[in-house]
PASEMI-725824 format. One record per residue (C-alpha): x, y, z. Coordinates in nm, 4 decimals. Each point is the difference from the previous one (the first is absolute). Example, Ala and Ser with C-alpha at 12.3 -4.5 7.8 and 13.67 -1.06 7.14 Angstrom:
<r u="1.2300" v="-0.4500" w="0.7800"/>
<r u="0.1370" v="0.3440" w="-0.0660"/>
***
This chain:
<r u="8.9887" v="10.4801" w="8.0102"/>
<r u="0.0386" v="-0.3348" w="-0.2152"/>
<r u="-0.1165" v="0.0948" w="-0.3179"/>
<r u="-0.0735" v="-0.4145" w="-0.0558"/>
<r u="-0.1803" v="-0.0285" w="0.3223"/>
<r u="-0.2326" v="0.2834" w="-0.0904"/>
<r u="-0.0780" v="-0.0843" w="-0.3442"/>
<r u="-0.0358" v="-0.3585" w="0.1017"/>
<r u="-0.2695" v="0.1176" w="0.2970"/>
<r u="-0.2557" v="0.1085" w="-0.2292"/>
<r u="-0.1396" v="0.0564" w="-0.3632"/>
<r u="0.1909" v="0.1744" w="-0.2320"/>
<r u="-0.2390" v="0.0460" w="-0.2861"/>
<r u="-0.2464" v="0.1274" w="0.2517"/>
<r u="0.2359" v="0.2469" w="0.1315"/>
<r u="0.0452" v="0.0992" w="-0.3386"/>
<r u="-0.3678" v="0.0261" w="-0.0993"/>
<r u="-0.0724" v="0.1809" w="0.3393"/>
<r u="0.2639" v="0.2923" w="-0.1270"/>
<r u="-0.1005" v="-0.0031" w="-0.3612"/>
<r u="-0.4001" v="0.0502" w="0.0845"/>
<r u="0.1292" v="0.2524" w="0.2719"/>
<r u="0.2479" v="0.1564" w="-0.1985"/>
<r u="-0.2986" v="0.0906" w="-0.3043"/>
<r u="-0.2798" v="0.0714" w="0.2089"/>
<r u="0.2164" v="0.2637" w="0.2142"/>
<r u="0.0990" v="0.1277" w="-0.3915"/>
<r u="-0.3816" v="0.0471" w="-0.0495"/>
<r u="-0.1014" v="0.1330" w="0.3271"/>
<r u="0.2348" v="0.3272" w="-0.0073"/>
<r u="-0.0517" v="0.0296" w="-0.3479"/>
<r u="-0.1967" v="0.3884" w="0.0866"/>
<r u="0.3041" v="0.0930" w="0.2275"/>
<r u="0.2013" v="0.1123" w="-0.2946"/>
<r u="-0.2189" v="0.0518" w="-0.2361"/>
<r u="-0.2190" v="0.2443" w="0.1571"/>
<r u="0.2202" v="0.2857" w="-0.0649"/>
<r u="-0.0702" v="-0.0747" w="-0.3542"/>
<r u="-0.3851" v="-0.0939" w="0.0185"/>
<r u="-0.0395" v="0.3970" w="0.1142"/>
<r u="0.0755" v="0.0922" w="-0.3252"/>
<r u="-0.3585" v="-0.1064" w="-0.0620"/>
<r u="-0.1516" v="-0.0185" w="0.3712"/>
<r u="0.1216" v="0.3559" w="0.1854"/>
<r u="0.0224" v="-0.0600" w="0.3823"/>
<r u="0.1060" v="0.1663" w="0.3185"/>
<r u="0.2756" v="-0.1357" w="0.2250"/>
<r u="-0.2813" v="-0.2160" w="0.1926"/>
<r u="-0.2269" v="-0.1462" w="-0.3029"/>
<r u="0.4142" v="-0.1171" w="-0.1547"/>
<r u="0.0210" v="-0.1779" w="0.3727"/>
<r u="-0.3598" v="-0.1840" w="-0.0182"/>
<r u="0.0996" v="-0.1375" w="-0.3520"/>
<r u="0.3057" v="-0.1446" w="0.1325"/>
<r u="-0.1877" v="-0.1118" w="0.2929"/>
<r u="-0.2745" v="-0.1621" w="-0.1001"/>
<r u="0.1857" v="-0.3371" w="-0.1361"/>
<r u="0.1969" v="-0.0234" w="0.3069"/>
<r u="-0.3710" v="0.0183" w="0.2021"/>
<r u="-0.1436" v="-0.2838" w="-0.2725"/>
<r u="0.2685" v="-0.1977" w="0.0689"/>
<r u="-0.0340" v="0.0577" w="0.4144"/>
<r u="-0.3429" v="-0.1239" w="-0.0263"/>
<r u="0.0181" v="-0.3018" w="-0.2553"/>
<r u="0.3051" v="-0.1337" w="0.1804"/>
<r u="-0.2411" v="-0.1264" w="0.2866"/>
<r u="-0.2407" v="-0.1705" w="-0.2709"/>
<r u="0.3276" v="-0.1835" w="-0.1673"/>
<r u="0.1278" v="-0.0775" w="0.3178"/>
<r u="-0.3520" v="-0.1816" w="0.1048"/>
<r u="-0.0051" v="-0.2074" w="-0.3564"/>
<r u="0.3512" v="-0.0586" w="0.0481"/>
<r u="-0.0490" v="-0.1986" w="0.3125"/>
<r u="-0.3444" v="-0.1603" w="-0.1582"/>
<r u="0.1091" v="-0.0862" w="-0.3649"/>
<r u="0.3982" v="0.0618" w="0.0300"/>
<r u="0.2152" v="0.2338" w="-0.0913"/>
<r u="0.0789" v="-0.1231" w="-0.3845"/>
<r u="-0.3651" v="0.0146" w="-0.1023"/>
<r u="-0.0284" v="0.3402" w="0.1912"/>
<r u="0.2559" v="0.1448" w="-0.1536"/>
<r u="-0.1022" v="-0.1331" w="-0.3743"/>
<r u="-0.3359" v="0.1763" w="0.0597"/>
<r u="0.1903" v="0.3036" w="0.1672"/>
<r u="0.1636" v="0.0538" w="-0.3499"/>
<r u="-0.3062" v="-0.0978" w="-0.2432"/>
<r u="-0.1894" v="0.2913" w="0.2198"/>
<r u="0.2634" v="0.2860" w="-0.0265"/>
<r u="-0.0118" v="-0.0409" w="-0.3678"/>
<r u="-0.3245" v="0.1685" w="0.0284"/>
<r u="0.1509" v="0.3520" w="0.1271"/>
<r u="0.2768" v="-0.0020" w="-0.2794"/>
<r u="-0.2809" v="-0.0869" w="-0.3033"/>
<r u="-0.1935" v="0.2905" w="0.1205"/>
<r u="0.2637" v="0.2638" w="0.0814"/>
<r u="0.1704" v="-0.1047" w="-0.3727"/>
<r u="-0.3749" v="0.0375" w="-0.1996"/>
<r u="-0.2961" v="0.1374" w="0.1950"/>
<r u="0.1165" v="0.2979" w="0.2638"/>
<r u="-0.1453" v="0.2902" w="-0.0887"/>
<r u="-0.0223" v="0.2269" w="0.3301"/>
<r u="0.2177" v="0.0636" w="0.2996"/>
<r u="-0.3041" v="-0.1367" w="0.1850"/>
<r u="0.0664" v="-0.3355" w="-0.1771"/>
<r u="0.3726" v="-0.0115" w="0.0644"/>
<r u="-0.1088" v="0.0059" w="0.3766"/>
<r u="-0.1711" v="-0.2917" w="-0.0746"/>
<r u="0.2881" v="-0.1536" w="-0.2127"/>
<r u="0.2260" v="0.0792" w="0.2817"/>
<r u="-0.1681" v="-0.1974" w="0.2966"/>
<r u="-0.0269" v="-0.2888" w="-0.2591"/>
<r u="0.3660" v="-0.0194" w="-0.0205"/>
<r u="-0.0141" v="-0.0675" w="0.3704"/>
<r u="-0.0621" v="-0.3817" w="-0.0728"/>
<r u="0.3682" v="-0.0108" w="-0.1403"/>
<r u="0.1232" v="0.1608" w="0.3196"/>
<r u="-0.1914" v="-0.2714" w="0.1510"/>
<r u="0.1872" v="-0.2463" w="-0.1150"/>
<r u="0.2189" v="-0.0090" w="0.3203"/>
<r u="-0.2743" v="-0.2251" w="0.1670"/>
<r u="0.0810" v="-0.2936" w="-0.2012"/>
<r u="0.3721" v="0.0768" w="-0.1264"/>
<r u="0.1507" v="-0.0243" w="0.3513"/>
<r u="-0.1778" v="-0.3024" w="0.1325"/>
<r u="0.0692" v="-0.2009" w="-0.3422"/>
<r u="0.3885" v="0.0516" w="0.1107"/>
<r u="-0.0222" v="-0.0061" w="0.3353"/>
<r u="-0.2258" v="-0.3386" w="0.0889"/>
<r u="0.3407" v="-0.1804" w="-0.1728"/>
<r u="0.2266" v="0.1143" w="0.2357"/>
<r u="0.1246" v="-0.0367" w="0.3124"/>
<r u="0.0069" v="0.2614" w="0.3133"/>
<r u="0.3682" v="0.0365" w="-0.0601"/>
<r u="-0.0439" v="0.0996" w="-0.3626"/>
<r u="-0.3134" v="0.2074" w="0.0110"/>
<r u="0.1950" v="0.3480" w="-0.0267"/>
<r u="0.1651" v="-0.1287" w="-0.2607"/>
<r u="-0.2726" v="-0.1515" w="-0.2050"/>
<r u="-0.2590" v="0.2925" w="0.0824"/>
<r u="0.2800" v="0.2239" w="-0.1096"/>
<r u="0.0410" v="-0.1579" w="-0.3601"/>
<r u="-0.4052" v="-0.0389" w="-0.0383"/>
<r u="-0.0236" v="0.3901" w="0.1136"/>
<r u="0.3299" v="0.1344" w="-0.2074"/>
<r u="-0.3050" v="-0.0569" w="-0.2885"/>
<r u="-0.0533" v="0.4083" w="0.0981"/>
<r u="0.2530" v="0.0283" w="-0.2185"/>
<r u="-0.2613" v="0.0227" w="-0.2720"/>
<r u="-0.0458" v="0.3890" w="0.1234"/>
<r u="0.3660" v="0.0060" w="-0.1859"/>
<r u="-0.1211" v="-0.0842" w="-0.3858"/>
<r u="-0.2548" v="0.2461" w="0.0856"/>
<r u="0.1147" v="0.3156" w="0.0846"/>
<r u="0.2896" v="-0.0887" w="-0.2429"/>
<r u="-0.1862" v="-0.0655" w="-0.2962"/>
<r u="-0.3684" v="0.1383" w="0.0738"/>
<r u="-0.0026" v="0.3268" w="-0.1062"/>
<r u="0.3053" v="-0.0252" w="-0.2618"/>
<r u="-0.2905" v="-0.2144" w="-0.2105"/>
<r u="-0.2670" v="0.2398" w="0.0526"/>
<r u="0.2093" v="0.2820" w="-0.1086"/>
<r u="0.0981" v="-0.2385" w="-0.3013"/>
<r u="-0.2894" v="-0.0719" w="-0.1061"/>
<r u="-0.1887" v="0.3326" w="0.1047"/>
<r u="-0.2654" v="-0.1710" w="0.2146"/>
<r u="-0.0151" v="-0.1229" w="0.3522"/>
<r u="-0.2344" v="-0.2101" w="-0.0592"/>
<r u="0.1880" v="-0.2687" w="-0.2350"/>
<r u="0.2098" v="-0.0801" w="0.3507"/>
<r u="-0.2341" v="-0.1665" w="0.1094"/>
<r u="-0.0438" v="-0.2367" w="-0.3014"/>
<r u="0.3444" v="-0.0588" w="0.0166"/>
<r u="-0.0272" v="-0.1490" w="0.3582"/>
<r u="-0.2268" v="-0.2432" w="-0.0622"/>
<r u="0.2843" v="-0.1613" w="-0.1924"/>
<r u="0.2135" v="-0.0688" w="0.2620"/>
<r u="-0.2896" v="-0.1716" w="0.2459"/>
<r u="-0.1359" v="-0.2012" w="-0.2678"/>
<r u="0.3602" v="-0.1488" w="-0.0467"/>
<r u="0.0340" v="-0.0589" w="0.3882"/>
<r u="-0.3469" v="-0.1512" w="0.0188"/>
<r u="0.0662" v="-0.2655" w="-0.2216"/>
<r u="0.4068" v="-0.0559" w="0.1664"/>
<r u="-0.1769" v="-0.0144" w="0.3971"/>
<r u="-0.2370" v="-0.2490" w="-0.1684"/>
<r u="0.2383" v="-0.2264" w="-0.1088"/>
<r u="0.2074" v="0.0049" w="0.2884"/>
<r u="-0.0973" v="0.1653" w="0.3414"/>
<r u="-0.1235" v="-0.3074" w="0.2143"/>
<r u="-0.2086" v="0.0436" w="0.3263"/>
<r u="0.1973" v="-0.1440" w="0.2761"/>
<r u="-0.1347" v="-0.3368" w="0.1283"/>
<r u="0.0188" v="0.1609" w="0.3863"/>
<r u="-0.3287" v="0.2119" w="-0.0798"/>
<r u="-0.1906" v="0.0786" w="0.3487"/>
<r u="-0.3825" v="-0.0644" w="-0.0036"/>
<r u="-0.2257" v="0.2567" w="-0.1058"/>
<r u="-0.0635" v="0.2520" w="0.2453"/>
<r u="-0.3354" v="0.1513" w="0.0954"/>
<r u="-0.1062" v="0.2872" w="0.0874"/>
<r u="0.0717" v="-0.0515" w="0.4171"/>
<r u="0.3688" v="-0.0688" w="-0.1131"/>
<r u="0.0199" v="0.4089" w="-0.1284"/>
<r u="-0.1644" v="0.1045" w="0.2859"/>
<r u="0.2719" v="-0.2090" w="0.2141"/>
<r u="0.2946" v="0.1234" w="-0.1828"/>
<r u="-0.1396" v="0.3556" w="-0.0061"/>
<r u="-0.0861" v="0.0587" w="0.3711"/>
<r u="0.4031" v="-0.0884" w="0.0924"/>
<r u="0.2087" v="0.3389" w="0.0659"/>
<r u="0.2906" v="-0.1655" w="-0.2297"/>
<r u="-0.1941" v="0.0307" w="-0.3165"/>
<r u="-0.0706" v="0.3430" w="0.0474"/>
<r u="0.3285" v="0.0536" w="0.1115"/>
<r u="0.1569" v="-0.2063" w="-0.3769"/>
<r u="-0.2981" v="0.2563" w="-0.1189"/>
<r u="0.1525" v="0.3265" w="0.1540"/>
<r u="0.3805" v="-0.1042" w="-0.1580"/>
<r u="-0.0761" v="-0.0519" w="-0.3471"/>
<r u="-0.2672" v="0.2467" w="-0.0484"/>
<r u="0.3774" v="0.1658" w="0.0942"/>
<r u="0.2304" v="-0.1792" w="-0.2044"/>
<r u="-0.2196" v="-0.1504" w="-0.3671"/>
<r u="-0.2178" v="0.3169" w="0.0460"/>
<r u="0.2775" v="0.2421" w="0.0223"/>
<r u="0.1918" v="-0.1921" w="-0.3366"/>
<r u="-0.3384" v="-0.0457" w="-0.2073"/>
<r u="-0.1449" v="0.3316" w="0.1011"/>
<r u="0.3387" v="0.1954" w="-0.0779"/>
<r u="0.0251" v="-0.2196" w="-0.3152"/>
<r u="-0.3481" v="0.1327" w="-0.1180"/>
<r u="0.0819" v="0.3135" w="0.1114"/>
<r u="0.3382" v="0.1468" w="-0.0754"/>
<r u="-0.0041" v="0.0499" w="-0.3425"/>
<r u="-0.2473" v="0.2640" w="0.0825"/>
<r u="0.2451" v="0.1027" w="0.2591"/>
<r u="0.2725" v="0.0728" w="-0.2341"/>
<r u="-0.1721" v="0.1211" w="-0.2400"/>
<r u="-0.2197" v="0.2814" w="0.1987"/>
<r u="0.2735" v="0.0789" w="0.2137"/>
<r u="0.3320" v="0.0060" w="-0.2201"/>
<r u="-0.1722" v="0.0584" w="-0.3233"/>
<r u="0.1196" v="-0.3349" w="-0.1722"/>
<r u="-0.2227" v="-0.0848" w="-0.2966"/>
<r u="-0.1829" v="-0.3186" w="0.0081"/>
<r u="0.2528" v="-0.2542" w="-0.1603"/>
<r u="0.2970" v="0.1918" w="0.2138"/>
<r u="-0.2126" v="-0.0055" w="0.2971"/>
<r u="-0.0647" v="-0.3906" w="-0.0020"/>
<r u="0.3346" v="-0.1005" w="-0.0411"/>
<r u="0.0629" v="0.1744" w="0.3088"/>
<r u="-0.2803" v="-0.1851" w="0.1600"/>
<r u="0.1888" v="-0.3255" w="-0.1679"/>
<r u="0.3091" v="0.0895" w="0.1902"/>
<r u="-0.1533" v="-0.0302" w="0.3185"/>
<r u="-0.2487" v="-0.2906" w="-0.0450"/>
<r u="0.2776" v="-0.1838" w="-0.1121"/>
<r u="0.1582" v="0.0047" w="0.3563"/>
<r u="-0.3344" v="-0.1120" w="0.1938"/>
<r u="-0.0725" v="-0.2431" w="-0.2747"/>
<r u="0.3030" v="-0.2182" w="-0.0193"/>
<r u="0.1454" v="0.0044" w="0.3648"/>
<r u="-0.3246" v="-0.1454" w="0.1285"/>
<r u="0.1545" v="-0.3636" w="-0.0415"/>
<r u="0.3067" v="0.1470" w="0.1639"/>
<r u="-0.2481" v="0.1269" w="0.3347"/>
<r u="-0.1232" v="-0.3375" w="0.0186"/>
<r u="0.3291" v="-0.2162" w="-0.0138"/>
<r u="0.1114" v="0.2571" w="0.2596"/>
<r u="-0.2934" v="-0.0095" w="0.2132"/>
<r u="0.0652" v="-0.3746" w="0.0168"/>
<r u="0.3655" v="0.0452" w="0.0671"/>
<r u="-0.0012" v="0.2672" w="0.3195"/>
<r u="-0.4355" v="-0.0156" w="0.0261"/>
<r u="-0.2614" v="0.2020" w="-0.1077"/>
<r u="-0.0229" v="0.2158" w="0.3301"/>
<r u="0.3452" v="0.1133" w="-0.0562"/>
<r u="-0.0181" v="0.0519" w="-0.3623"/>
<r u="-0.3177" v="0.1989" w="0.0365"/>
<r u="0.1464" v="0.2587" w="0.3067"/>
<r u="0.2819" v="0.0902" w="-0.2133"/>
<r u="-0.2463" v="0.0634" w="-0.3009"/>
<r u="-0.2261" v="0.2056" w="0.0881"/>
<r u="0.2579" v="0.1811" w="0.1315"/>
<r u="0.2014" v="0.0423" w="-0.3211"/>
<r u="-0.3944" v="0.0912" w="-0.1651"/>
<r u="-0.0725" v="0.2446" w="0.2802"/>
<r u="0.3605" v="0.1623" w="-0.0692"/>
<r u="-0.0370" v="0.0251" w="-0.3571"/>
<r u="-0.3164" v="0.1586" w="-0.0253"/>
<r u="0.0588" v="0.2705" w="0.2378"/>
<r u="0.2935" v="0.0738" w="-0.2321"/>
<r u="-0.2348" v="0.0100" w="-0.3203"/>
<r u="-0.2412" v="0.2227" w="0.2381"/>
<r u="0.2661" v="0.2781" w="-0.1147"/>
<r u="-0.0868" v="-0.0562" w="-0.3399"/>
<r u="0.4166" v="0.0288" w="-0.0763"/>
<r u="0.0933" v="-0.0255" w="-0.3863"/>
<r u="-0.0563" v="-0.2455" w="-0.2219"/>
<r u="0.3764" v="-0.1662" w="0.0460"/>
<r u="-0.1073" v="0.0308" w="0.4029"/>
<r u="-0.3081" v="-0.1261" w="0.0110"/>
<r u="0.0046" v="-0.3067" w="-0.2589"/>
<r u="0.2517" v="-0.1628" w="0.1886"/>
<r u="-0.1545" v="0.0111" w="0.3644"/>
<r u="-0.3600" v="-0.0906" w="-0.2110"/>
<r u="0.2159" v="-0.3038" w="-0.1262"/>
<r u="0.1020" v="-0.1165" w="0.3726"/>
<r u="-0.3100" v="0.1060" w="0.1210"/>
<r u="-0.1873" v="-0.2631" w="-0.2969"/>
<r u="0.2800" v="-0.2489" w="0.0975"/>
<r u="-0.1050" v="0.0208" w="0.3830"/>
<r u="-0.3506" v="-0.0259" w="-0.1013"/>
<r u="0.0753" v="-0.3010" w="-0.2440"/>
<r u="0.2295" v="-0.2275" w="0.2468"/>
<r u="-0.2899" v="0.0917" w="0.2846"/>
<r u="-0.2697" v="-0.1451" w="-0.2116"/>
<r u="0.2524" v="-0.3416" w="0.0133"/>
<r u="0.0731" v="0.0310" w="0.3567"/>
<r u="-0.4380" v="0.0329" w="0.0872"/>
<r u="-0.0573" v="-0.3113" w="-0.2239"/>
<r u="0.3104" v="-0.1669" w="0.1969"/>
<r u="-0.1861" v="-0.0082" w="0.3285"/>
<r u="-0.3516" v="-0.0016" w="-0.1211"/>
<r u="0.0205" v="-0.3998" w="-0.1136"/>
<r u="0.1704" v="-0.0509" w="0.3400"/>
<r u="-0.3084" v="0.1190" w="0.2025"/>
<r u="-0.3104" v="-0.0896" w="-0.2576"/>
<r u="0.1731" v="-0.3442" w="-0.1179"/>
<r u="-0.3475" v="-0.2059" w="-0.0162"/>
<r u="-0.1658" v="0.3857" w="-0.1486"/>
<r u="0.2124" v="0.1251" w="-0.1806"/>
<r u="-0.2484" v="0.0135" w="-0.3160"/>
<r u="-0.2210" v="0.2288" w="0.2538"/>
<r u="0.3236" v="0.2089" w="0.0947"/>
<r u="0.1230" v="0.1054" w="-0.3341"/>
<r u="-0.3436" v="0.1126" w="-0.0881"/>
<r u="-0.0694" v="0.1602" w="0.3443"/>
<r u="0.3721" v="0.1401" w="0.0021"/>
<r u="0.0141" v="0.0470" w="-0.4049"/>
<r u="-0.3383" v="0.2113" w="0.0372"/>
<r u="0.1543" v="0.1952" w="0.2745"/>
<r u="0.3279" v="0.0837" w="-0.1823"/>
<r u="-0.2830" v="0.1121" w="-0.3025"/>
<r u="-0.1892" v="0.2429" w="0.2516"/>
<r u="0.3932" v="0.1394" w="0.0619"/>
<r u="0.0550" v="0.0514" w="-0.3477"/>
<r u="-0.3155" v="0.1948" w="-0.0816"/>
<r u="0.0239" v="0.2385" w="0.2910"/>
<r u="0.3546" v="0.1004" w="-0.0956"/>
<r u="-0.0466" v="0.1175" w="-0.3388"/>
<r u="-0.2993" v="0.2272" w="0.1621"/>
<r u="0.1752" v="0.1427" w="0.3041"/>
<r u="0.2889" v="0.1154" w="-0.2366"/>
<r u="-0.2264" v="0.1454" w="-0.2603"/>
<r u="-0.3222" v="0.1340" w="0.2164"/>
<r u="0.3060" v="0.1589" w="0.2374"/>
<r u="0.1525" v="0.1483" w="-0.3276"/>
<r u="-0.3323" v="0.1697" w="-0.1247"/>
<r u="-0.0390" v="0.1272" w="0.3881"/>
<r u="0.3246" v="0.1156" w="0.0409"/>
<r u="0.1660" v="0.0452" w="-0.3418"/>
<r u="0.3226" v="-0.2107" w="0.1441"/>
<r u="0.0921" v="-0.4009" w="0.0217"/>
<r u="0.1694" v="0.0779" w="0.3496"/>
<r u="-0.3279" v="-0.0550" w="0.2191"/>
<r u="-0.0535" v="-0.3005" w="-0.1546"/>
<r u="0.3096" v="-0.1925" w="0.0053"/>
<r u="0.0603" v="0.1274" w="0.3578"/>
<r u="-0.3316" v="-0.1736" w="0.0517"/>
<r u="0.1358" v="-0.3296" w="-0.1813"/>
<r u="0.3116" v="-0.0035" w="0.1944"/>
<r u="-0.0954" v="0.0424" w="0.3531"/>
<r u="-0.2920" v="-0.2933" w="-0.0760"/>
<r u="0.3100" v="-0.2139" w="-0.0773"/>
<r u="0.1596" v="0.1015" w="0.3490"/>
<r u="-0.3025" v="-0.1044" w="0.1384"/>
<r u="0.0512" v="-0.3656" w="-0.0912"/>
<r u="0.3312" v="-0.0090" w="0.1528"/>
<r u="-0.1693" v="0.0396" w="0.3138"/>
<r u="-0.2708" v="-0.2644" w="-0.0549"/>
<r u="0.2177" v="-0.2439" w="-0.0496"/>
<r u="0.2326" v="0.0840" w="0.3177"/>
<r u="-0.3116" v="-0.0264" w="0.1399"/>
<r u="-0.1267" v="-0.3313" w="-0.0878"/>
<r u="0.3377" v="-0.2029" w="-0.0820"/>
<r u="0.0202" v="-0.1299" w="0.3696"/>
<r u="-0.2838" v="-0.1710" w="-0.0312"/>
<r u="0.0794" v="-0.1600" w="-0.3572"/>
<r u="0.2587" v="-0.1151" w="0.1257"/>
<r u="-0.1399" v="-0.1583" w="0.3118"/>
<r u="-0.2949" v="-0.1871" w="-0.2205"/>
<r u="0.1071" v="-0.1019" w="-0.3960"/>
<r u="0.3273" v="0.1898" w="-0.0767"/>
<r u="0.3466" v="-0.0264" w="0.0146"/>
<r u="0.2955" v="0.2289" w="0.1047"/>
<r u="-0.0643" v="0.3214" w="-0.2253"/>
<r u="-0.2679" v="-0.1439" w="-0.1790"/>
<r u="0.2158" v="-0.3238" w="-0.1450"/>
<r u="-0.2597" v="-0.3165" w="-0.0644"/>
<r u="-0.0306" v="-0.2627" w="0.2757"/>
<r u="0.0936" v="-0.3242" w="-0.1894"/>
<r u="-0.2251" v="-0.2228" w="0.2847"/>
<r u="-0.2805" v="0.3246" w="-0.0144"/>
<r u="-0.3291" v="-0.1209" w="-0.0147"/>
<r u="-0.3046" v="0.1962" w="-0.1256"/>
<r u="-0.1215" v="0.2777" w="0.1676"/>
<r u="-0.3923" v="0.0574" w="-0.0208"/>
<r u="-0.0837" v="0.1676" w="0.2922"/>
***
């Protein structure tokens, strides 16, 4: 790739914006993953209420995706995600000052769901400045901003145990997303190739084709599987190798890490040897890797194949948002929240099957042999459906079609 030619093809400060209001609002959504082991202290739960905490955000942020991804295609995606931030402020003022009751943190948690959906109006702010040929590369950059799930399972629960409260976290995050507001006000810039408004017929259009479901099915797979296990796996190690809470979340920091910051690397891929084949090869690796961690093998066993697993799950999430743009050019406001939503729904029923099958059967095995034959069964989607991509609005493997034109029905 010509580094020139791609940085000349688009908007840089935009990109950077896109990943900076990304990159916080991921930081803020799985801010309960780690900290949870530390909130029982004061809240005692059971393997299944511990999974519902860490679920709920991921559900908020499943539904409010489609509602940013509608005002990003009225209003635009700056001013969406400017109001995106000034809302999940909210969440963090009341989980710092005012909860009082495990019943309230539920509430707390599905507010945080408004950072999660930030994805809605991150990805089309980079992607409406770029070309087909650069769209896994410039979705990969705007999405790498799940690196934010990094500072917090690093640094989460080493201030709460510094300062003796939980509760002061969150007053410390709304540092970071009040400094980000003001930077992606100064510079992100709505790209002057904004499609009209769509109405209502438009969803109905987009959702009635099998490929959306099908971009559904994938990353409910791929950003599921890395937010859900994100959220989830500090109570993982914790409950199942006895690592206290700080210990426990740099272990889930080890393997975010991987899913986090080879996204960028899935999409550059994706548009170097195409989407279809990056995905195959994948889900494979994730399907592989989770069987193995179905044997719950020691800690220097299983963090490795967790961090190949996350860094399957990570470059996936690039490869999806390679080919999604390619298909949805005209919609691809409506995709990312119809897809982004989708990928939300993935990431709260993994945290539940992995805890709800741990209460039933006392083990982890059931459920991440669950997890890994559900990634199997995307391999065979797509062998289904690839000879037909290719015959209508892909290239060989997935690669973009420089003459493609949009595909709406």
């Amino acid at each position: 790739m010509d580094r020139k030619s791609f940085l000349k093809s688009g908007h840089s400060p935009s990109l950077l914006s896109s990943f900076l209001y990304f990159d916080v609002s991921f930081m803020i959504w799985v801010l309960l993953g780690p900290l949870v082991v530390v909130i029982m202290a004061d809240y005692p739960m059971d393997a299944a209420q511990k999974a519902n905490l860490v679920a709920l955000p991921i559900l908020g942020g499943s539904i409010l995706r489609l509602v940013l991804g509608w005002m990003t295609d009225y209003i635009g995606p700056k001013r969406t995600g400017q109001i995106g931030m000034l809302i999940t402020m909210v969440p963090l003022v009341w989980g710092w000052q005012f909860v009082g009751s495990l019943g309230e943190l539920y509430i707390v948690a599905l507010l945080l769901g408004v950072a999660g959906a930030s994805f809605a109006a991150a990805l089309p702010l980079a992607s409406r400045w770029y070309p087909p040929q650069y769209q896994g590369l410039a979705m990969g950059i705007a999405g790498a901003g799940n690196s934010g799930t990094v500072i917090t399972t690093l640094f989460a629960n080493r201030i709460a145990q510094h300062y003796g409260s939980w509760e002061v976290v969150f007053g410390f995050a709304l540092i970071p997303i009040v400094i980000v507001f003001i930077v992606f006000s100064l510079f992100a810039k709505d790209s002057p190739n904004q499609p009209a408004p769509k109405k209502l017929a438009d969803y109905a259009s987009v959702v009635k084709q099998r490929d959306t479901w099908m971009f559904c099915m994938l990353y409910a797979v791929t950003f599921g599987g890395f937010v859900g296990m994100a959220n989830y796996l500090t109570i993982f190690f914790n409950t199942q190798y006895g690592l206290s809470a700080v210990r426990a979340a740099d272990f889930t920091t080890i393997c975010v890490i991987a899913g986090s910051f080879f996204r960028p690397v899935g999409g550059w891929l994706a548009d170097k040897i195409g989407g279809i084949r990056m995905l195959m090869m994948l889900y494979g690796g994730v399907a592989i890797m989770l069987a193995s961690v179905a044997t719950l093998p020691p800690l220097a066993v299983i963090t490795p194949l967790l961090f190949i697993g996350m860094m399957c799950l990570g470059m996936g999430n690039g490869a999806v948002f390679q080919l999604v743009p390619q298909r949805f050019q005209s919609e691809i406001g409506i995709m990312t929240g119809i897809v982004g939503a989708a990928g939300g729904v993935g990431g709260y029923f993994l945290p539940k099957i992995l805890g709800n099958l741990k209460m039933i059967t006392g083990s982890y095995t059931p459920g991440f042999l669950i997890l890994s034959v559900i990634a199997l069964s995307c391999i065979v989607l797509i062998f289904i459906v690839q000879n037909q991509w290719k015959k209508t609005w892909v290239g060989q493997g997935g690669k973009a079609r420089l003459d493609q034109s949009t595909i709406t029905s």
